[in-house]
Steps between C-alpha positions, in 0.01 A plus 500: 500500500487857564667638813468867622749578802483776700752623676784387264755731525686336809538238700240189540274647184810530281592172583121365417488724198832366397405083566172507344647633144735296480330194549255633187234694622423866362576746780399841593697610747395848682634718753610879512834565419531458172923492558508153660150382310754583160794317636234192570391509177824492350604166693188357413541580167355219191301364783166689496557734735315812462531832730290758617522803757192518713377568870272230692395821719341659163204335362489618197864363451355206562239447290776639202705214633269208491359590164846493385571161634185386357382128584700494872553096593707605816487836688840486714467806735860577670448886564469691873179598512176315447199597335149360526167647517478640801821745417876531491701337742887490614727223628434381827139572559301209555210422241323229626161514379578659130721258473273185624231619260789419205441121561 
């Protein structure tokens, strides 16, 4: 199973990042500093835990991100700021109907 997590450098997405290689799935953990997404990668290390530096905010990043993952099985998204296609938005702003149309 491949796994990309976003927002891996800290906290609850370091933590998912961490769990899901270890129990045998092929990770790509993302975030953007590349300081703590190094240190991740070294205590995941010999459990498929790949790195890279991107922002959700740029789009192009993005793209570069999921065609690096390649097949994604799980998208874990623990980042502060949400993305959809009706634009950028920050923590705490309420999404309601982009985020109804998801399901």
């Amino acid at each position: 199973m491949t796994v990309l997590v976003v927002g891996a450098s800290s906290g609850i997405g370091r933590a998912t990042a961490l769990l899901f290689a270890r129990e045998g799935s092929q990770v790509m953990a993302a975030a953007r500093r590349e300081d703590l997404l190094v240190k991740l990668r070294e205590e995941g290390a010999g459990h498929g835990l790949a790195i890279a530096v991107a922002d959700v905010s740029d789009v192009r990043q993005m793209e570069k991100l999921a065609e690096a993952a390649g097949s994604i099985d799980v998208f874990n998204d623990h980042q502060q700021a949400y993305m959809t296609a009706y634009g950028s938005y920050g923590v705490g702003e309420i999404l309601t109907e982009p985020f109804l149309l998801q399901f």
